[in-house]
C-alpha positions as CSV (number, residue, x, y, z in Angstrom):
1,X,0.0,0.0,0.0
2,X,1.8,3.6,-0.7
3,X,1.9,6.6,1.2
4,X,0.0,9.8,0.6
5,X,1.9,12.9,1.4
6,X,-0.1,15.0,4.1
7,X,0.8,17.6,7.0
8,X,3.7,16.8,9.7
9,X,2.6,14.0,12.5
10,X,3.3,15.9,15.4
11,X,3.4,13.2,18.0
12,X,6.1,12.9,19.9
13,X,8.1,15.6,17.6
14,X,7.7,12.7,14.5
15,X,9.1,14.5,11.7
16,X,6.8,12.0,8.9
17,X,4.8,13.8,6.1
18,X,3.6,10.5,4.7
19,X,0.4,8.8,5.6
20,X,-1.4,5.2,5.0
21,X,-4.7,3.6,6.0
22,X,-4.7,0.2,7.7
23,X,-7.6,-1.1,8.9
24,X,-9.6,2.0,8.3
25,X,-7.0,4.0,10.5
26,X,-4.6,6.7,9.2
27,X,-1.2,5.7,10.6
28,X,2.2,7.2,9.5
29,X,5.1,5.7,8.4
30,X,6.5,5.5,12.0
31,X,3.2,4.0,13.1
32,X,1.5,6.8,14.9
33,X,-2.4,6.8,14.4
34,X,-4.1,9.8,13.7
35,X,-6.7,10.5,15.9
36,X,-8.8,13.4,13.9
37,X,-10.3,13.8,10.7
38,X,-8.6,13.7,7.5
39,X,-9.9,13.2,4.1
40,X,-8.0,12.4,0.2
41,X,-8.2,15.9,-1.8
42,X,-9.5,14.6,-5.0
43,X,-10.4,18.1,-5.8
44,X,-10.5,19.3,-9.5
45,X,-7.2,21.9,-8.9
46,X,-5.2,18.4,-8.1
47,X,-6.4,17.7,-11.7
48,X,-4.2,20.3,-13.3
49,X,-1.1,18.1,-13.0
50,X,-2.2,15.4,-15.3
51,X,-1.0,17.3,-18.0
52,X,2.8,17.3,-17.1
53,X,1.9,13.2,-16.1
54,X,2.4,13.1,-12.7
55,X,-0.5,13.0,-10.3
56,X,-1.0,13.2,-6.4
57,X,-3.2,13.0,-4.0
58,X,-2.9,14.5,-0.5
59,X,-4.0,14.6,2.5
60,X,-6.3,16.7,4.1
61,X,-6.3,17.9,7.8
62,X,-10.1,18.2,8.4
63,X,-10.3,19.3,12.2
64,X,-6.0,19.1,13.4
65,X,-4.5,16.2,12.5
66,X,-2.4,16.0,15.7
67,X,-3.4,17.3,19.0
68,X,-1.1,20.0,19.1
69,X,-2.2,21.3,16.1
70,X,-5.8,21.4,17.1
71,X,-4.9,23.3,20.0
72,X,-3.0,25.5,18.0
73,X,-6.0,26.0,15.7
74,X,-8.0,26.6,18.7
75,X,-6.6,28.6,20.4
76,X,-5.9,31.1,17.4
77,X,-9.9,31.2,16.5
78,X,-10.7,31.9,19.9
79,X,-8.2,35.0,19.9
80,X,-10.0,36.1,16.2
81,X,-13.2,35.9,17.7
82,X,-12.1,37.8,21.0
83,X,-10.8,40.1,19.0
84,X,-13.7,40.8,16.3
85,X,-16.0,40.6,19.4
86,X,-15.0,43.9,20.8
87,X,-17.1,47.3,19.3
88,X,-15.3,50.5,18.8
89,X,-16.3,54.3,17.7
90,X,-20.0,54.5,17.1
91,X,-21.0,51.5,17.4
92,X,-19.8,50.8,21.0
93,X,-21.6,53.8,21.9
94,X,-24.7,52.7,20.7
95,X,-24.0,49.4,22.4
96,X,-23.3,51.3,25.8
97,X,-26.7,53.3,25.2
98,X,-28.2,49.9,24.9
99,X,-26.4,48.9,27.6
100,X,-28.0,51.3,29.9
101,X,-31.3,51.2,29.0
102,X,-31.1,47.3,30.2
103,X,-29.6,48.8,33.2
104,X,-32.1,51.2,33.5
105,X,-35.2,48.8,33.2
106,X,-33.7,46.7,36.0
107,X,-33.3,50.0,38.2
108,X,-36.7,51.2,37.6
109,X,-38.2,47.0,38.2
110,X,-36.4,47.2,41.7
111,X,-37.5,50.6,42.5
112,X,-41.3,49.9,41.6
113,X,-41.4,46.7,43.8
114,X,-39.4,48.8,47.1
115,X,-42.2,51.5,46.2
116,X,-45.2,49.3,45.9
117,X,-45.9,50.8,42.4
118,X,-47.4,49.8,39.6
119,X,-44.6,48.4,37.3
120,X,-46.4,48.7,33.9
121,X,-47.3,52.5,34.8
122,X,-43.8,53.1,36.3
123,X,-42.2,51.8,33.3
124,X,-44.0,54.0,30.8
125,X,-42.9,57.4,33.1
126,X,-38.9,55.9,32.6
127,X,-39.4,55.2,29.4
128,X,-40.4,59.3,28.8
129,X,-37.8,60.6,30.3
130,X,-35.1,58.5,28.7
131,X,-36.8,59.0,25.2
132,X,-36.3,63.2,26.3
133,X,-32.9,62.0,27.2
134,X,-31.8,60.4,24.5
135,X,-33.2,63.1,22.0
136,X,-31.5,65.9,23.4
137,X,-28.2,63.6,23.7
138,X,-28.8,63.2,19.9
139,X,-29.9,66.6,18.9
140,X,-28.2,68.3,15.8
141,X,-26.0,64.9,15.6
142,X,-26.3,63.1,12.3
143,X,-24.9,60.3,14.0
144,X,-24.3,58.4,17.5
145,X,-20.2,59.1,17.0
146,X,-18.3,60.9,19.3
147,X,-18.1,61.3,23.2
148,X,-20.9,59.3,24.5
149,X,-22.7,62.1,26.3
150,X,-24.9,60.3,28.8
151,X,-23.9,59.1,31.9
152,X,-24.4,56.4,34.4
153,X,-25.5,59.6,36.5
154,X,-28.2,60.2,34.1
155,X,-29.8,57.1,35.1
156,X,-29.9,57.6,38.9
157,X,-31.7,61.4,37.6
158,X,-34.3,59.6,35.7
159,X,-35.3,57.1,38.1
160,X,-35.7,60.1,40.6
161,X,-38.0,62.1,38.6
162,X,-40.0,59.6,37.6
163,X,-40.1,58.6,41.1
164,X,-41.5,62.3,41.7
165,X,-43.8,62.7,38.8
166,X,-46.0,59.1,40.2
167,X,-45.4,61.0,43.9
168,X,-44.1,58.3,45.7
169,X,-42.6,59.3,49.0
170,X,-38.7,59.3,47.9
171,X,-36.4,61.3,49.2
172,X,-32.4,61.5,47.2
173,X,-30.6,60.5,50.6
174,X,-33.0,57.5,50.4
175,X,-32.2,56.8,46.5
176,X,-28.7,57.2,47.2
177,X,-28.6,54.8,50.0
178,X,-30.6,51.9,48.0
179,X,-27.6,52.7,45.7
180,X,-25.1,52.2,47.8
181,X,-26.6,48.8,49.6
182,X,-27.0,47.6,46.0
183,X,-30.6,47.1,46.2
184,X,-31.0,49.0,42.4
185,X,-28.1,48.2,40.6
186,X,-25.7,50.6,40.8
187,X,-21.8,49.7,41.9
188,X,-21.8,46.3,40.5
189,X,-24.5,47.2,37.4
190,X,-22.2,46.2,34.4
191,X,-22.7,42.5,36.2
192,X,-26.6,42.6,35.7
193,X,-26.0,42.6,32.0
194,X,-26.8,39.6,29.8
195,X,-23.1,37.6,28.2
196,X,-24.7,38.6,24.8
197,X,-24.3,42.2,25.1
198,X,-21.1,42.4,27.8
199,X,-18.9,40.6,26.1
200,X,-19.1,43.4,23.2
201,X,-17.7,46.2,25.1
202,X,-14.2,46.6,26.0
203,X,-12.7,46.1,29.7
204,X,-11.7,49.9,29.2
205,X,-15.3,51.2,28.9
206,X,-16.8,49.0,31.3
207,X,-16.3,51.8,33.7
208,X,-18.8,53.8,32.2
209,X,-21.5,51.3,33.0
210,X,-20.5,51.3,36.8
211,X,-22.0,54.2,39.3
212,X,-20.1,56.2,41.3
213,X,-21.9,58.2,44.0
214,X,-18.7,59.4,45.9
215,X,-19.2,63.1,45.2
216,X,-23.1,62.8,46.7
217,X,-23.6,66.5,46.0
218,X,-23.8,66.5,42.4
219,X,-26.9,64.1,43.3
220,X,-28.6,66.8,45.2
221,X,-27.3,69.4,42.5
222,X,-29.4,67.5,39.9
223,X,-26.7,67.3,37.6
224,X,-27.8,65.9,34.0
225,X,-31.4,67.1,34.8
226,X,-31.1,70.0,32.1
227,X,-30.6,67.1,29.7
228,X,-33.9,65.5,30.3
229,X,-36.3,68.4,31.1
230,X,-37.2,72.1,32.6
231,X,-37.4,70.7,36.7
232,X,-39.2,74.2,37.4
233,X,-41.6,73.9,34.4
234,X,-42.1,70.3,34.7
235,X,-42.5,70.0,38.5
236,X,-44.6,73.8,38.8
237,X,-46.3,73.3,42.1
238,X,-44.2,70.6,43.8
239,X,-43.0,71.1,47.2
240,X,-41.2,68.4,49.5
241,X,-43.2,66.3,52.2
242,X,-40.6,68.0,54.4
243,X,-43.0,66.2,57.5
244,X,-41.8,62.7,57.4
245,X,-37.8,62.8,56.3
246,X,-37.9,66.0,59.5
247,X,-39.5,63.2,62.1
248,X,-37.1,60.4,60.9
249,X,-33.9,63.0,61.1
250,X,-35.7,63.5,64.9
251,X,-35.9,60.4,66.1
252,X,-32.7,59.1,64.2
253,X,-30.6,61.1,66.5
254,X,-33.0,61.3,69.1
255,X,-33.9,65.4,69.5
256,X,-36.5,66.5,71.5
257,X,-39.6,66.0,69.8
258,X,-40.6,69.9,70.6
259,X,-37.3,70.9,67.8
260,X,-39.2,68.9,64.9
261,X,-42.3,71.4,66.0
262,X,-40.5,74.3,66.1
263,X,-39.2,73.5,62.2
264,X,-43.2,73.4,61.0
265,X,-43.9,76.5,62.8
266,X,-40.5,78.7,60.9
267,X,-41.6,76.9,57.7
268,X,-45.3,77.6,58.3
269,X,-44.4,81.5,59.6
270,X,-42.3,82.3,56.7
271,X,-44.0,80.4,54.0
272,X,-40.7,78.8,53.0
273,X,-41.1,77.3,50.0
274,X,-38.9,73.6,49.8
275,X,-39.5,73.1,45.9
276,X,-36.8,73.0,43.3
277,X,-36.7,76.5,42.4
278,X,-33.8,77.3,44.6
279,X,-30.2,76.5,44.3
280,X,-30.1,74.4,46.8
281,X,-32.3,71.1,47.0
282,X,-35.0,71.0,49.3
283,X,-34.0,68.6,51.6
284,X,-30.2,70.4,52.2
285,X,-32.8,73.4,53.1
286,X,-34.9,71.4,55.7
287,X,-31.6,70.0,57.0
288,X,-30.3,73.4,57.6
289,X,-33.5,75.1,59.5
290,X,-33.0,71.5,61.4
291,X,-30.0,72.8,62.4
292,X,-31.0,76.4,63.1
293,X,-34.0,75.2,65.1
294,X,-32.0,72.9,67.7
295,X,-29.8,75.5,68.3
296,X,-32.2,77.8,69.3
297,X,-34.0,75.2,71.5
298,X,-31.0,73.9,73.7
299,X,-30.4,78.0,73.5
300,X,-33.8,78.3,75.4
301,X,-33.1,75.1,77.7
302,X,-29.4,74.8,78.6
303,X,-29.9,72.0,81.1
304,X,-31.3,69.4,78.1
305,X,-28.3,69.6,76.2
306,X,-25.2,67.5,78.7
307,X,-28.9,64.9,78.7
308,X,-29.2,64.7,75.1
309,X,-25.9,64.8,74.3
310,X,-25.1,61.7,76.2
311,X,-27.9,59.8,75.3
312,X,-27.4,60.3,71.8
313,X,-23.4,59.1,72.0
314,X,-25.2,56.4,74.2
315,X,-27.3,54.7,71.2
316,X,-26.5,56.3,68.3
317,X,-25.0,52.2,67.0
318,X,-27.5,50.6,69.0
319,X,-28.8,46.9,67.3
320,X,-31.9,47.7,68.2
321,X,-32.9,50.5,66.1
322,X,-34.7,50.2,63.1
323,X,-32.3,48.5,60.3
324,X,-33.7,45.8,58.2
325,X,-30.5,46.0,56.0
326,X,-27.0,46.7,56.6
327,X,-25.9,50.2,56.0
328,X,-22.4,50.4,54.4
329,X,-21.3,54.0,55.9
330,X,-22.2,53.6,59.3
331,X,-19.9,50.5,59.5
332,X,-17.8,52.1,57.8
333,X,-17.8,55.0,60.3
334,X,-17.8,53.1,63.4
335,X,-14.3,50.7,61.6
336,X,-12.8,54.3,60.8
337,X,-13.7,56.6,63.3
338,X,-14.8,55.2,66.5
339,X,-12.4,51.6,66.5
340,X,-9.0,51.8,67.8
341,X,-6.9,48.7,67.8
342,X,-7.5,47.2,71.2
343,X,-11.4,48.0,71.0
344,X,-11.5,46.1,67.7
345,X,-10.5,42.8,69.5
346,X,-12.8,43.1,71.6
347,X,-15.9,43.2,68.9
348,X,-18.1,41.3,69.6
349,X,-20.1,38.9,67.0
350,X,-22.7,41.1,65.7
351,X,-19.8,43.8,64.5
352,X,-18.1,41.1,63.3
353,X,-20.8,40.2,61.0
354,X,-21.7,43.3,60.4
355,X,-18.2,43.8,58.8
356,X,-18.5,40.7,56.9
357,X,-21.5,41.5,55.4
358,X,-20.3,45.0,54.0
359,X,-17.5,43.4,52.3
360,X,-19.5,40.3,51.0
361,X,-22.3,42.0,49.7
362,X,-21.1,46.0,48.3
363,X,-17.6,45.1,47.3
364,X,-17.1,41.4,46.7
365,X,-18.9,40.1,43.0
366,X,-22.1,37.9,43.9
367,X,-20.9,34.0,43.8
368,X,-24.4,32.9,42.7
369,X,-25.2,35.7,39.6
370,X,-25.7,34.5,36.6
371,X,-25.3,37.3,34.9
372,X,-21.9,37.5,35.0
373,X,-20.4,36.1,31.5
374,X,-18.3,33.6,32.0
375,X,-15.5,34.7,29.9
376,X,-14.4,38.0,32.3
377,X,-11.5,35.9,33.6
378,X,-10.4,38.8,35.9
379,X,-13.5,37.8,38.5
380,X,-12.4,34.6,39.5
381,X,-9.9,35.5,42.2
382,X,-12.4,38.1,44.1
383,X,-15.0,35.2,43.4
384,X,-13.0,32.6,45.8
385,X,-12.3,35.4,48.3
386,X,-16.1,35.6,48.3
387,X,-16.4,32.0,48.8
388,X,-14.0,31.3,51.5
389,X,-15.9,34.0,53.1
390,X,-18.8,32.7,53.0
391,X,-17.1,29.7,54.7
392,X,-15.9,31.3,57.7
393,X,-18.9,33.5,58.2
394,X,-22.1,31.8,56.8
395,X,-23.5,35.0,55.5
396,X,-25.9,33.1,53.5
397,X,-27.8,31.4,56.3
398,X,-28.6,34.4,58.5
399,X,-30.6,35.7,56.3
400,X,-32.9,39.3,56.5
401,X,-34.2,40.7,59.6
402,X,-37.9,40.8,59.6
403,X,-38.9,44.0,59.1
404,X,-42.7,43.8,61.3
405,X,-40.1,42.5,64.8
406,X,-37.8,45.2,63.8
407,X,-40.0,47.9,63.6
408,X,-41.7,46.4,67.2
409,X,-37.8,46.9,68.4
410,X,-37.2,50.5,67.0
411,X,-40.7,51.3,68.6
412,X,-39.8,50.2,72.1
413,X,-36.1,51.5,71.8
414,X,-37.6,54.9,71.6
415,X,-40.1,54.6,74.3
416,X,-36.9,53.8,76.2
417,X,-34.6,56.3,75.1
418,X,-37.5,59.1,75.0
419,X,-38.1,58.6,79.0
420,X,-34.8,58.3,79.8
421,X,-34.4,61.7,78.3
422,X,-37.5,63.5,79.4
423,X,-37.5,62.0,82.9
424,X,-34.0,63.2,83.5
425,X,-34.7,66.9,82.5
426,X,-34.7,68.7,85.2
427,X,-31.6,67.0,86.5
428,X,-28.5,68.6,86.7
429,X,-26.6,66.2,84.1
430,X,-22.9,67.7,83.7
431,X,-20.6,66.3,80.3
432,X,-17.8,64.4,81.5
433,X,-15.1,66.7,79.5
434,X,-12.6,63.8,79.4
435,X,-15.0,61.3,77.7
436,X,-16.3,63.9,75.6
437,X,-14.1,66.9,74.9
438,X,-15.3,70.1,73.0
439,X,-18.3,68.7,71.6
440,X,-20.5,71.4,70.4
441,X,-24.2,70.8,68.9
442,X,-23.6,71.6,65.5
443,X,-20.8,69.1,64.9
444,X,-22.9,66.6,66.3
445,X,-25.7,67.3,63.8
446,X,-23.3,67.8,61.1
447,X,-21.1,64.9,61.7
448,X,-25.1,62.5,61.7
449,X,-26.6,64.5,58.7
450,X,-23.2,63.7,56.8
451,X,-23.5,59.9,57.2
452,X,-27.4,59.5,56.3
453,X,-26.8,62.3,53.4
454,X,-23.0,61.8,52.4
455,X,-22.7,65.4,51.6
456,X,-19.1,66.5,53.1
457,X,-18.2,69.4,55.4
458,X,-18.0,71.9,52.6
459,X,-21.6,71.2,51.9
460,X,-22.5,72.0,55.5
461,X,-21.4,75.3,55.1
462,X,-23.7,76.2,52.9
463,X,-26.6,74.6,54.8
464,X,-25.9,76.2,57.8
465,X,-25.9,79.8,56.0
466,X,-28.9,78.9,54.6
467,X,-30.4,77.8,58.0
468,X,-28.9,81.0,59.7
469,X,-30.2,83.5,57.2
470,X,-33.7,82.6,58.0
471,X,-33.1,82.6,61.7
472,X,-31.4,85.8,61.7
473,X,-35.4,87.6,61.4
474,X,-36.9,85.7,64.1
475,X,-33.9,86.5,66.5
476,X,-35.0,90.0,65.8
């Protein structure tokens, strides 16, 4: 039986071009059997040599005819197909704009079930203001090239005023913080997109489907809002339910109740007006006359102050207020700020866990998403930290608090606190000044309003001014 000439064997570095069939197996001339598909070329163009009188016939390698050379082959199609995959120029930004709408429908699902809204109704409201969006992003463009113009910001703005426009009771410290504890995709939101679409944009503009609400105050700016619509046009007439976010900032730090009064009465005397029409938003306003008016009461009664001030340096982490879900920045204040070395060994489990959670769930990827395409390589690392923290601390298995026996908890915490404080007011109640040196009212306020806000010290100053300028008239 004669050879056929094909490609080199490969196994074991055989050097033999020649091939024969025994037994319905390909087998060199060294005896190696080929283990993939080859096939004779009888094709027409081997035809052409009949004319000089010699003719051949060769072998074809089908599918690799060794295994290194299938790997080879593999490995070089998977690298051609990784590269063609990735989009470029105008048409990754139409795929980012795609991108964020699926984002964006995910944000405004999550926010209509927290709301108790109707979904179908919700939906149509998003879908307005991203259509306003996306026409002024495109207008006097004759195409999508360019700077991509819209912004993961953008989406945060449209969720909020459509949240507005159905009135449902939000508030932006409260859509900031659903951000931050990942309850509306926000940090992690390039992982809630489908393979299909992900695997299309480069690692390098990834970044712009990730949110970043470091800088808060942009937030309460409205940044991107000129984009989308007139807020004063649109939202003629609205004014801010000032009445519940000024009893929760109350009780959160535990004022006398008589300070949340005295805030109606200045915004009932004056007729302040907390709508947008101002250059500050509302709710930095009603944090400011909070300000204004607690200073003025522990002005008028001296002796509550040393009372509330311990109580409130007392409780202010205490378990047993009302938290059905971890919140990132006051863990992150109490590891930071108030945890030295040698109190840190002596935590106790629930800070423990407390600490574990914040890192498994805000900056850890989720081990069970499916979402997440398998090919970003880069995740598998942080995934097995994730893991192996999950073994130490079974994060999984405690699952949520129950919101109807925390609330019962928060209610009888304050009925604690409250009497404590009220029963010990006319009780000479000095500040030990080693324990607590130089602390003044406003920097306790501040340094609370800052946490549950984020706005920074810079932003204070500007509430307070506002706060003052509307005291100054009643002083007089």
């Amino acid at each position: 039986m004669s050879y056929h000439r094909g490609p080199v064997c490969g196994v074991d570095n055989c050097p033999s071009t020649l091939w024969r069939t025994i037994d319905g197996r390909t087998v060199c001339q060294y005896g190696h059997v080929n283990e993939f598909g080859i096939e004779l070329n009888d094709e027409d163009e081997n035809m052409g040599s009949i004319g000089s009188g010699v003719f051949t016939k060769r072998l074809n390698d089908v599918s690799g005819l060794t295994q290194k050379h299938a790997r080879h082959r593999r490995l070089q199609k998977i690298q051609q197909n990784g590269q063609s995959d990735y989009l470029y120029g105008e048409q990754l930004n139409l795929m980012l704009i795609r991108s964020m709408q699926v984002i964006l429908t995910k944000q405004a699902n999550c926010l209509a079930r927290i709301y108790n809204l109707d979904t179908a109704m919700f939906l149509k409201v998003v879908k307005r203001y991203w259509c306003l969006l996306l026409a002024h992003s495109y207008n006097g463009k004759s195409s999508g090239g360019g700077k991509l113009s819209i912004t993961f910001t953008h989406l945060l703005m449209v969720c909020y005023l459509s949240l507005i426009k159905v009135r449902a009771p939000v508030y932006m410290s409260d859509l900031l913080n659903l951000a931050s504890l990942e309850r509306i995709p926000c940090l992690k939101a390039e992982n809630s997109l489908p393979p299909s679409i992900s695997r299309r944009i480069p690692l390098t503009s990834l970044a712009l489907l990730r949110g970043n609400i470091l800088q808060k105050r942009s937030f309460y700016d409205l940044k991107g809002v000129k984009q989308i619509v007139d807020i004063n046009e649109e939202f003629k007439g609205f004014s801010l339910n000032y009445l519940p976010l000024l009893v929760r900032l109350v009780l959160e730090m535990f004022l006398p109740l008589e300070i949340a009064v005295l805030v109606k009465n200045l915004i009932d005397s004056f007729s302040i007006d907390l709508s947008f029409d101002h250059k500050l938003h509302p709710e930095m306003r009603l944090m400011g006359l909070l300000i204004v008016s607690a200073e003025s009461y522990f002005h008028s009664n001296p002796r509550i102050y040393p009372i509330w001030c311990s109580i409130y340096l007392e409780h202010r982490f205490d378990k047993s207020c009302f938290n059905v879900d971890l919140d990132p920045s006051k863990v992150l204040a109490e590891l930071q700020q108030h945890s030295t070395t040698e109190e840190m060994l002596d935590w106790d489990s629930h800070k423990i866990t407390d600490m574990a959670k914040l890192y498994y769930r805000y900056y850890l990827p989720s081990i069970k998403s499916d979402n997440i395409a398998n090919h970003k390589q880069r995740y598998t690392s942080r995934k097995m930290i994730a893991q192996r923290l999950n073994s130490i601390f079974p994060i999984d298995e405690l699952g949520e608090n129950d919101t109807a026996q925390a609330l019962e908890n928060y209610k009888n915490h304050l009925i604690e606190v409250y009497a404590k404080l009220y029963e010990e007011e006319g009780t000479v109640h000095p500040l030990n000044s080693d324990r607590y040196p130089s602390l003044k009212l406003v920097d306790l306020l501040v340094d609370h309003l800052r946490m549950d806000s984020g706005l920074n010290y810079q932003d204070f100053k500007e509430v307070i001014k506002y706060g003052e300028s509307l005291a100054e008239p009643v002083s007089n």
